[in-house]
MDAnalysis code that builds the backbone (N, CA, C; Angstrom):
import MDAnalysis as mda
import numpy as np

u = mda.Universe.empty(564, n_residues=188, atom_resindex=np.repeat(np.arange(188), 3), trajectory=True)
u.add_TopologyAttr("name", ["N", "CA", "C"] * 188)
u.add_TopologyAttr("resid", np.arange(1, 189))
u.add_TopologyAttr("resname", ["UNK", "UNK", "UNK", "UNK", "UNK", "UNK", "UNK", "UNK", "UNK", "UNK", "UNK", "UNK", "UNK", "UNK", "UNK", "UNK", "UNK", "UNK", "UNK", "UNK", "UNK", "UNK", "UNK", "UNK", "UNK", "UNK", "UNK", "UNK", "UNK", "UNK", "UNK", "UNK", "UNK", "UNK", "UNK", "UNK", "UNK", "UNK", "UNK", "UNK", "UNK", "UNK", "UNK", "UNK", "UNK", "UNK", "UNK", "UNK", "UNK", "UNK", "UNK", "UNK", "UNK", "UNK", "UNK", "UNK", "UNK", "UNK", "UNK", "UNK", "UNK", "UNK", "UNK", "UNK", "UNK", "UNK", "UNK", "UNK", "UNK", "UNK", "UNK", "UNK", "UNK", "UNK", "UNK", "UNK", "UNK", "UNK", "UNK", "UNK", "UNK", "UNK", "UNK", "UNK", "UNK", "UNK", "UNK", "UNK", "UNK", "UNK", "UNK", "UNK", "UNK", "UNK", "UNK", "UNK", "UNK", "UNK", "UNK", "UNK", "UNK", "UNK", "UNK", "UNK", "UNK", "UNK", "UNK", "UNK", "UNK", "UNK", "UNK", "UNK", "UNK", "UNK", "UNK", "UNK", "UNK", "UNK", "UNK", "UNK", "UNK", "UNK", "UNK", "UNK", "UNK", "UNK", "UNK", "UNK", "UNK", "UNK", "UNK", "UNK", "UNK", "UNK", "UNK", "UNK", "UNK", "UNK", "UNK", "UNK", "UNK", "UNK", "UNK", "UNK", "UNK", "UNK", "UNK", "UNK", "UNK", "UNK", "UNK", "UNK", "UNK", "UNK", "UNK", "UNK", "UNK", "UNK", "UNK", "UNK", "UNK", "UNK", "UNK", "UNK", "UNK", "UNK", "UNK", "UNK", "UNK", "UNK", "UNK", "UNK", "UNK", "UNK", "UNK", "UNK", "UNK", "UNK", "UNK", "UNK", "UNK", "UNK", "UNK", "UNK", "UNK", "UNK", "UNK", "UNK"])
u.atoms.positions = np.array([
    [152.878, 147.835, 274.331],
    [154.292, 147.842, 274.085],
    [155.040, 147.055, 275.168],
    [154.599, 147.591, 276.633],
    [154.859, 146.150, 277.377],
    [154.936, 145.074, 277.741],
    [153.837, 144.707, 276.827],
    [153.097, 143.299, 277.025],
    [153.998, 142.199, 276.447],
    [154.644, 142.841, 274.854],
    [155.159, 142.059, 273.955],
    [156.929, 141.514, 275.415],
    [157.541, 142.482, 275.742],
    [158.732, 141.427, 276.193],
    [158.396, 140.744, 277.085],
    [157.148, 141.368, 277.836],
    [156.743, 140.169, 279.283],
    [156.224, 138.622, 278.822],
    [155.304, 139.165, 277.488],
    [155.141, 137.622, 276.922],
    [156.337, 136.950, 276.865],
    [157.122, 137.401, 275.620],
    [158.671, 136.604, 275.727],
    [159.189, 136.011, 276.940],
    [159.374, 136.632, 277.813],
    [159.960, 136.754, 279.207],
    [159.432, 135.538, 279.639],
    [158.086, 135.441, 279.682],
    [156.892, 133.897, 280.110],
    [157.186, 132.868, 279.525],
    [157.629, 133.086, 278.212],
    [157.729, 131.934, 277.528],
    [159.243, 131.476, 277.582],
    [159.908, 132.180, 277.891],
    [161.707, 131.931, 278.060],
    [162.020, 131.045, 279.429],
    [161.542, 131.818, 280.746],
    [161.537, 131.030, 281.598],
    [161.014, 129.521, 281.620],
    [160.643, 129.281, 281.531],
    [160.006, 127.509, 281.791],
    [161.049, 127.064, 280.464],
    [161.573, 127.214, 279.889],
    [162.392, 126.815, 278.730],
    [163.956, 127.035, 279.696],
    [164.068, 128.002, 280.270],
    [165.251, 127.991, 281.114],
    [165.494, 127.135, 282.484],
    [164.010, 127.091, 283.160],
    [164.177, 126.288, 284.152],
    [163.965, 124.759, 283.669],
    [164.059, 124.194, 282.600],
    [164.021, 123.062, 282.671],
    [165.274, 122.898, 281.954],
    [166.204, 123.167, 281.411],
    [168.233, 123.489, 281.274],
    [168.333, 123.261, 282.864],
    [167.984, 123.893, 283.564],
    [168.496, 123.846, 285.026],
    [168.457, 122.957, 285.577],
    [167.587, 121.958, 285.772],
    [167.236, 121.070, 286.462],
    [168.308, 120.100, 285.918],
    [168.607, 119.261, 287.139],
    [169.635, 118.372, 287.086],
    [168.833, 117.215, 286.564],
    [169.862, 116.357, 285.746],
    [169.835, 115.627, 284.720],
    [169.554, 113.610, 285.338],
    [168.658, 113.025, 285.338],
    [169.084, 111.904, 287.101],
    [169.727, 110.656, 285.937],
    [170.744, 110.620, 286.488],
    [171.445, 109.460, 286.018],
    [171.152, 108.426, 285.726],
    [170.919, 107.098, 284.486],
    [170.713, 106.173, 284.093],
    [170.726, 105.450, 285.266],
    [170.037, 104.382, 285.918],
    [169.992, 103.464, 286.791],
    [170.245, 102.035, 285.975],
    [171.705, 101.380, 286.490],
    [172.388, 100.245, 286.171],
    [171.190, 99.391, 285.641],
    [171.365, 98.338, 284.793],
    [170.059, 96.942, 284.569],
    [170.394, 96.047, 285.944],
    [169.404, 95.484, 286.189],
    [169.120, 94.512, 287.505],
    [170.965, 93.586, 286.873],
    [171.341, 93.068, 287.676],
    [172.926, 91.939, 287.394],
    [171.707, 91.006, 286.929],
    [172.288, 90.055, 286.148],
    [171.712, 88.828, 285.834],
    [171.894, 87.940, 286.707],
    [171.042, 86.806, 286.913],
    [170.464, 85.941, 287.390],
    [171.268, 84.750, 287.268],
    [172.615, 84.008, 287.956],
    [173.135, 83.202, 287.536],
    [172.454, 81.636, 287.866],
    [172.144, 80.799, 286.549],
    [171.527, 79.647, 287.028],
    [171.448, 78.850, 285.912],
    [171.109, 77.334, 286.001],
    [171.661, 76.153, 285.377],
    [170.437, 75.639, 284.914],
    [169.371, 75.256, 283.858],
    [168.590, 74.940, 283.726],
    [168.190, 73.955, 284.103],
    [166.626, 73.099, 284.304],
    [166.824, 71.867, 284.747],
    [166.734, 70.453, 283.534],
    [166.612, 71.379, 282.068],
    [167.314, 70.265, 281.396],
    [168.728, 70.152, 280.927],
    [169.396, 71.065, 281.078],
    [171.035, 71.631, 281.040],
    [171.554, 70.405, 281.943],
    [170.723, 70.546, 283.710],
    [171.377, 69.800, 284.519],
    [171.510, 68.584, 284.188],
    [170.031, 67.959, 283.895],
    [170.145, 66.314, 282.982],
    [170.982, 66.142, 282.308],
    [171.196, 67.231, 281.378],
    [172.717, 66.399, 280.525],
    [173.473, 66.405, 281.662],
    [174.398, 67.110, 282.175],
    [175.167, 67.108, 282.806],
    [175.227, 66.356, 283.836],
    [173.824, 65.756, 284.253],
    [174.308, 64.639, 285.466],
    [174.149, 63.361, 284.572],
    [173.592, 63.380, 283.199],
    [174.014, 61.896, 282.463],
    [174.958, 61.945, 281.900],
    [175.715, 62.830, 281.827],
    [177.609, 62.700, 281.872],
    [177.728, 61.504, 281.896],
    [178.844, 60.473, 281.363],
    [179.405, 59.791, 281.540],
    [180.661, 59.528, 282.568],
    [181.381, 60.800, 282.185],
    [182.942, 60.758, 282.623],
    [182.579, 61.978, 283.498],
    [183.944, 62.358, 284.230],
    [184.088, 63.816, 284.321],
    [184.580, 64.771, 283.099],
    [185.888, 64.373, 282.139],
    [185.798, 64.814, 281.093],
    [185.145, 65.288, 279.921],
    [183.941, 63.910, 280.014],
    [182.461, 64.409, 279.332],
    [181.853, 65.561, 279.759],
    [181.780, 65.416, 281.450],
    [180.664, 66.338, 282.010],
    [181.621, 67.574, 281.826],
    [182.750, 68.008, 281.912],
    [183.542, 69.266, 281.981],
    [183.409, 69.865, 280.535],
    [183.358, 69.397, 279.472],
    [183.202, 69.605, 278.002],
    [182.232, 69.943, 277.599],
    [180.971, 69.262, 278.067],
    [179.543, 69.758, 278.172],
    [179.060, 71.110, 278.633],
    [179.482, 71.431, 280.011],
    [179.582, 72.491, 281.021],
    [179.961, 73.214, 279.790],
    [181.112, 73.441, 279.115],
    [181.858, 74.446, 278.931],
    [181.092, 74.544, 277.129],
    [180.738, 73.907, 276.548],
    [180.200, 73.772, 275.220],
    [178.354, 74.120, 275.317],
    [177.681, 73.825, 276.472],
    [176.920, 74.979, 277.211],
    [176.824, 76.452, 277.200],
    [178.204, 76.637, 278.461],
    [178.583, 78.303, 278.438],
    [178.506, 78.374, 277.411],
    [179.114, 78.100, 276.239],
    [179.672, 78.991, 274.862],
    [178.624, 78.961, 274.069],
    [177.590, 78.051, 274.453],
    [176.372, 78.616, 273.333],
    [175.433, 79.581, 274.065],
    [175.164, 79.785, 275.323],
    [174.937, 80.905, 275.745],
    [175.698, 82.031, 275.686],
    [177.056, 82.289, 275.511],
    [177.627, 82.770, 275.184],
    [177.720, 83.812, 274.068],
    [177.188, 82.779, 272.815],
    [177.196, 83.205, 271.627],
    [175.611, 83.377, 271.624],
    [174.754, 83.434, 272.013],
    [173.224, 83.725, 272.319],
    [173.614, 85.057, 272.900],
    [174.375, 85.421, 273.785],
    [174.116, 86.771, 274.337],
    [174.813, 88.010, 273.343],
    [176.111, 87.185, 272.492],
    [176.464, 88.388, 271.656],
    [175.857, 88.191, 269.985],
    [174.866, 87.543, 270.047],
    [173.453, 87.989, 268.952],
    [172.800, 88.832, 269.350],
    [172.190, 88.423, 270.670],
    [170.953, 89.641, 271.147],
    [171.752, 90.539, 271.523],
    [172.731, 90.838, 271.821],
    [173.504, 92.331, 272.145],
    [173.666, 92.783, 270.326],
    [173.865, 92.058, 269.390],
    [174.345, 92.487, 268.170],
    [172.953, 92.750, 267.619],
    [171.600, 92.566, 268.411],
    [170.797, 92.878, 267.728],
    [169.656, 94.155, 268.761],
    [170.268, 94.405, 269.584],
    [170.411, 95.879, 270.723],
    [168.675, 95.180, 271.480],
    [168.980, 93.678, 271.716],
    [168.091, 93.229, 272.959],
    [168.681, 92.912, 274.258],
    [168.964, 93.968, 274.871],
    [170.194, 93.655, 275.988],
    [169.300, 93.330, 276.772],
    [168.371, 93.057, 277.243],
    [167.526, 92.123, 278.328],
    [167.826, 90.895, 278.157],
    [167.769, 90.185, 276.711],
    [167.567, 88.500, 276.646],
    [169.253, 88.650, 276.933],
    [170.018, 89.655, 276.617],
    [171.416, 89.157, 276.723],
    [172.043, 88.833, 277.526],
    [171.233, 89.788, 278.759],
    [171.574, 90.030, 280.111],
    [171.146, 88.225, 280.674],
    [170.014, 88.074, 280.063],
    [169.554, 86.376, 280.463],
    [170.613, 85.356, 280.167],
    [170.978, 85.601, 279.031],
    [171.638, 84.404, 278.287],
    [173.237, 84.335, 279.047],
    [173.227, 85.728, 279.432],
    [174.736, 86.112, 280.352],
    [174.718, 85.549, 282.055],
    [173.474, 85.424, 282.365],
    [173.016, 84.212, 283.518],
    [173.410, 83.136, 283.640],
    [172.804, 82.978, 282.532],
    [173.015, 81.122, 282.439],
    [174.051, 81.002, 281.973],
    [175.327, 81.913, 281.388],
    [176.784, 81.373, 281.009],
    [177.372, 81.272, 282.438],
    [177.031, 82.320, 282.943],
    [178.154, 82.639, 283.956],
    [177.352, 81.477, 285.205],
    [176.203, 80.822, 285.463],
    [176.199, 79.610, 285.867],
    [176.467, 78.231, 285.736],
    [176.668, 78.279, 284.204],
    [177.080, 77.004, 284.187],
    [178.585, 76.845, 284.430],
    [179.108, 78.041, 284.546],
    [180.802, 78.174, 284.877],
    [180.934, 78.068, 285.890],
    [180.201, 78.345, 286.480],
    [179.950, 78.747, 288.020],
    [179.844, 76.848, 288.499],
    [179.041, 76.205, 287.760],
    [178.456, 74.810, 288.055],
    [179.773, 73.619, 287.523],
    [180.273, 74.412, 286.833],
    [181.691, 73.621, 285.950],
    [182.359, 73.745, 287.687],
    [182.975, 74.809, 287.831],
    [183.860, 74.770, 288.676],
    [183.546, 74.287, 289.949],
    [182.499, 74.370, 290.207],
    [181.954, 73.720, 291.755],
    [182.614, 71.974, 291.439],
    [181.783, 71.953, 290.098],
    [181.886, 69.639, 290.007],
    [183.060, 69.529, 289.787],
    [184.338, 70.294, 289.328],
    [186.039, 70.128, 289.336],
    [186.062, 70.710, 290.529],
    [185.674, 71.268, 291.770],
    [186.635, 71.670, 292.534],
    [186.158, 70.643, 293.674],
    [185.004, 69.111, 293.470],
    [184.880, 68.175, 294.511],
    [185.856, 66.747, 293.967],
    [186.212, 67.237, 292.746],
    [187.090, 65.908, 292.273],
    [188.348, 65.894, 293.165],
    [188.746, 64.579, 293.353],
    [190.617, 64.741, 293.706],
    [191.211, 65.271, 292.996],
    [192.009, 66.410, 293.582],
    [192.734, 67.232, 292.696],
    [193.936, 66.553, 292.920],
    [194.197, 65.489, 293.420],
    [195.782, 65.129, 293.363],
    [195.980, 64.054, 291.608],
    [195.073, 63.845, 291.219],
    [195.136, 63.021, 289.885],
    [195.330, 63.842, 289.465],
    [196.195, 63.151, 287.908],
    [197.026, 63.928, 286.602],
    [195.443, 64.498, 286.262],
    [194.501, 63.223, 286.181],
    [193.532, 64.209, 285.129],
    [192.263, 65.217, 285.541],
    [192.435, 65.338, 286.421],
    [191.907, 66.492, 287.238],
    [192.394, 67.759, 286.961],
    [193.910, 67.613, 287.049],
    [194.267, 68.910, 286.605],
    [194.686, 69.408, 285.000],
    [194.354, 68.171, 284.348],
    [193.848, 68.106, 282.838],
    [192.758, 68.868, 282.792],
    [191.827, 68.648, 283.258],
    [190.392, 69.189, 283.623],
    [190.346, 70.952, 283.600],
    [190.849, 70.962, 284.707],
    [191.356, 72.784, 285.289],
    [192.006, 72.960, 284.465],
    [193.109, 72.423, 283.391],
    [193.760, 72.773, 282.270],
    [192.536, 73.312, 281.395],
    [191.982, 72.516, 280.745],
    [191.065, 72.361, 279.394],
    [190.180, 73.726, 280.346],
    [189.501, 73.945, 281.559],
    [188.382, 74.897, 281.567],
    [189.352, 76.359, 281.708],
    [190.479, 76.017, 282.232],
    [190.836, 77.490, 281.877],
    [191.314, 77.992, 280.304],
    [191.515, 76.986, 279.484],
    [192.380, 77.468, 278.374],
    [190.548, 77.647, 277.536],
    [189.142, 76.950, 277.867],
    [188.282, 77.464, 277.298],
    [187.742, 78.875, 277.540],
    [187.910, 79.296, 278.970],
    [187.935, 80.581, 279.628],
    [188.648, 81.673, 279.018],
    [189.475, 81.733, 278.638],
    [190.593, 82.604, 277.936],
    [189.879, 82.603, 276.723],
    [189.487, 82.043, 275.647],
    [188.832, 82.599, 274.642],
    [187.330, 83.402, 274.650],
    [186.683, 82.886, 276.143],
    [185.949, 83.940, 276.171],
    [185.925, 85.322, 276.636],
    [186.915, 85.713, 277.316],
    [187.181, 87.182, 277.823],
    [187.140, 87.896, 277.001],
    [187.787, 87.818, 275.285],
    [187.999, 88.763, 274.499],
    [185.967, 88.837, 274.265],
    [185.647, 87.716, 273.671],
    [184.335, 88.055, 273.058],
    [183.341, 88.869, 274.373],
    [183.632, 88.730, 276.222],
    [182.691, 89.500, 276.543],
    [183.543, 91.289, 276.499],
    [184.532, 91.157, 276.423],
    [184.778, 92.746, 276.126],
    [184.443, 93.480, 274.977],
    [184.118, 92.860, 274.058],
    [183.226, 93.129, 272.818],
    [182.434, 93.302, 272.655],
    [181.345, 92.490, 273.347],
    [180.228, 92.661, 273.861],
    [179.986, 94.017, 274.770],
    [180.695, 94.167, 275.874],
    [180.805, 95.050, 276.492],
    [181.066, 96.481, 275.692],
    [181.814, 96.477, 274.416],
    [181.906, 98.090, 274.042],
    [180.658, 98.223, 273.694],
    [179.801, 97.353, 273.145],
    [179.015, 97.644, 271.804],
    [177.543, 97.861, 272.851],
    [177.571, 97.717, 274.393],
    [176.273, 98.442, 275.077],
    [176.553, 99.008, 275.430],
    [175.308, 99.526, 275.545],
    [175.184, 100.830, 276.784],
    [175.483, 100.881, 278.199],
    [175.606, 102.261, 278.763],
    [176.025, 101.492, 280.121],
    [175.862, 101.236, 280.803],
    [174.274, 101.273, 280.979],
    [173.581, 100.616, 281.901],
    [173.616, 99.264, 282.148],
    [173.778, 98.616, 280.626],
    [173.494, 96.840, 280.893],
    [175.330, 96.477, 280.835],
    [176.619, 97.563, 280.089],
    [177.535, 97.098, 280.273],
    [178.300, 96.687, 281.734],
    [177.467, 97.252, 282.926],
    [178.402, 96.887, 283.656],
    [178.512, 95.932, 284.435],
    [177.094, 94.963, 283.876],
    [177.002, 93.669, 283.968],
    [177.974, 92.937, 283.050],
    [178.657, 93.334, 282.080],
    [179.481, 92.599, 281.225],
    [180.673, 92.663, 281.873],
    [180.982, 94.307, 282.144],
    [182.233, 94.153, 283.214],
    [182.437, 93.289, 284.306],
    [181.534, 93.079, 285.417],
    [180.887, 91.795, 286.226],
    [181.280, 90.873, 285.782],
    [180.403, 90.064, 284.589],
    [181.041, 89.080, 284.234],
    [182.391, 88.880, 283.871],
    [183.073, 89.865, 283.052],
    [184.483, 89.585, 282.642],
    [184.758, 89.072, 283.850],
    [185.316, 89.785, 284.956],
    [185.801, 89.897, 286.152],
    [185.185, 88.211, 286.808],
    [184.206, 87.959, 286.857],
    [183.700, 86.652, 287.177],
    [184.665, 85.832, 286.416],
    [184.619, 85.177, 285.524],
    [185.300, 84.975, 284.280],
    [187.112, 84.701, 284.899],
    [187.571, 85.678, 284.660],
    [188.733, 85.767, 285.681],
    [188.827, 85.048, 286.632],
    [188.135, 85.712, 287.503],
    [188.497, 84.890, 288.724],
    [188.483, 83.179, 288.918],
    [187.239, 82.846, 287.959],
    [186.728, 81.849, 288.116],
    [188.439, 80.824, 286.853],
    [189.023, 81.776, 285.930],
    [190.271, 81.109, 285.557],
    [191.293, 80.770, 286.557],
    [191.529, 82.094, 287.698],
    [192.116, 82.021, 288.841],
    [191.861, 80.867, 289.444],
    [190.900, 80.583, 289.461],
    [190.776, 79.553, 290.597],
    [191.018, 78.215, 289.889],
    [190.778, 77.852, 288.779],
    [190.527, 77.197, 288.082],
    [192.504, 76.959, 288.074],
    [193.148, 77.722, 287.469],
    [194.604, 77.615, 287.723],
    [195.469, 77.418, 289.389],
    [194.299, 77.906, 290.205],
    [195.247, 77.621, 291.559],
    [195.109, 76.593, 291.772],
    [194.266, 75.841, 291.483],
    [193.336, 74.316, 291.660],
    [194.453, 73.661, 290.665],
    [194.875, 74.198, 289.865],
    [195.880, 73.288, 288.554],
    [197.272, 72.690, 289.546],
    [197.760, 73.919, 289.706],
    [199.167, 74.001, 290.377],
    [199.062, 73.163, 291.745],
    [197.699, 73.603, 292.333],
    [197.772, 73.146, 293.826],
    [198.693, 73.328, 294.736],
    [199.363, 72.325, 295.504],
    [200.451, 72.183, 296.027],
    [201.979, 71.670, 295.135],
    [202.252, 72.063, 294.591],
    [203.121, 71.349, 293.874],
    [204.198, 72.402, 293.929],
    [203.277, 74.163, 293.285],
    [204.670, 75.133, 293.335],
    [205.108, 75.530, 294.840],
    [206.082, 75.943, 294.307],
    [207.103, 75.977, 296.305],
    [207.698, 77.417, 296.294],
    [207.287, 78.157, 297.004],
    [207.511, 79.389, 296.837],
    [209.098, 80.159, 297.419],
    [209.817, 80.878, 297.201],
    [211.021, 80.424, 297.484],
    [210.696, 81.554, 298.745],
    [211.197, 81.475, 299.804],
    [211.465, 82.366, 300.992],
    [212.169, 83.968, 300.897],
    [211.275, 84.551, 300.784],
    [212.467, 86.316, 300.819],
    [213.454, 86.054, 301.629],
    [214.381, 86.292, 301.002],
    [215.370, 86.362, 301.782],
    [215.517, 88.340, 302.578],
    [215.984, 88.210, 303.208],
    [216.392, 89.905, 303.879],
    [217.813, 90.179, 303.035],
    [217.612, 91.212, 302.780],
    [219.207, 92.202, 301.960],
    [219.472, 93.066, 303.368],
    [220.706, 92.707, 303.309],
    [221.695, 93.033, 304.323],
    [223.102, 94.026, 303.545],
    [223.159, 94.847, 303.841],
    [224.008, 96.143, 303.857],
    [225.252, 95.934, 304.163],
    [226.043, 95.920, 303.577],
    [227.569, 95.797, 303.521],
    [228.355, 96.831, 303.676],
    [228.970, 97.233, 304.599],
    [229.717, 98.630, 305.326],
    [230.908, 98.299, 305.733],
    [231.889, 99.098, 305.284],
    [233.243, 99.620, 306.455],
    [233.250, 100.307, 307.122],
    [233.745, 99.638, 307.958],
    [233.982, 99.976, 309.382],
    [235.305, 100.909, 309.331],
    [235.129, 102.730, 309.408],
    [236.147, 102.890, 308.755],
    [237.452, 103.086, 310.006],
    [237.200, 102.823, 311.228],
    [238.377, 101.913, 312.622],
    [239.006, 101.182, 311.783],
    [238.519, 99.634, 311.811],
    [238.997, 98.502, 311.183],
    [239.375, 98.335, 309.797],
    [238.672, 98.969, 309.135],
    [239.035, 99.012, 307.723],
    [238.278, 98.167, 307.248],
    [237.144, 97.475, 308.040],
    [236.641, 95.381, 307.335],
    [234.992, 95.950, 307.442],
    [234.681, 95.356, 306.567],
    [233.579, 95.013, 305.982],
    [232.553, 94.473, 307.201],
    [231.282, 95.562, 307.344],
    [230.217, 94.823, 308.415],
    [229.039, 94.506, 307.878],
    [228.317, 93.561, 308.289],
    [226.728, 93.549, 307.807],
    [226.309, 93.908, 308.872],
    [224.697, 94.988, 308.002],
    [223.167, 95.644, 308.999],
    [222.585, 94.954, 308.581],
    [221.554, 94.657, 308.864],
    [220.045, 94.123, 308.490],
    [219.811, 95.318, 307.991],
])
């Protein structure tokens, strides 16, 4: 008659202590690997122009681009994580070869025009990308967005350059009577 709840009892525990045990958190995917192939580079150093080579760069990214949100649409987030390498290097390789040009020419900053306004259409597609993984490999997408960004940032400070003129704060100064005199004083 004893035997029967102590059995139970045996068999409950190890079913309870493993509820207990803490749960170990998903470990992030390795960041991807940013880098430029070495037949990618051939096109790009048989560029013609810089306009050529900047169009290339960026018609590059976007087919890696669209390579990483297949294999994410088809739940291979490893090759995506790859294909998300080589976008975010050849952006990486865009902006290095516009940021040794003279930036004082009109078409230089044609250039930084055209790569940021191609930049802006990709942010939406990696946040898309980004809902649809998990979160281990998403926060390499977050990464990239943020890469992405910055790399428009720069890409736009490089536009403007020296040209905008920032106007000086002025100090607001406090207007008081003097209630002796009756007249109006300025504080800092």
């Amino acid at each position: 008659m004893l035997f029967a709840p102590v059995l139970c009892l045996a068999c409950y525990l190890p079913i309870q202590a493993q509820w207990l045990q803490p749960h170990s958190p998903q470990m992030p995917a390795p960041p991807p690997m940013k880098f430029v192939s070495r037949d990618e580079q051939t096109q790009l150093d048989g560029a013609s122009d810089p306009k050529s080579h900047t169009r290339l760069s960026i018609d590059l990214a976007s087919e890696h681009l669209s390579q990483a949100e297949q294999f994410t649409a088809q739940k291979k987030y490893e090759a995506a994580s790859e294909e998300l390498g080589r976008y975010m290097g050849l952006i990486d390789y865009a902006l290095r070869f516009l940021g040794r040009m003279n930036s004082d020419k009109g078409k230089t900053r044609d250039l930084y025009r055209f790569f940021d306004i191609a930049l802006r259409g990709h942010l939406p597609r990696l946040a898309v990308m980004r809902r649809a993984t998990p979160a281990e490999y998403g926060i390499n997408l977050k990464d990239a967005e943020d890469y992405v960004r910055n790399a428009r940032s720069d890409a736009l400070d490089s536009f403007y350059g020296n040209t905008v003129v920032k106007e000086p704060e002025k100090k607001t100064e406090k207007a008081t009577k003097d209630p002796a005199s009756g007249q109006d004083t300025k504080h800092p």
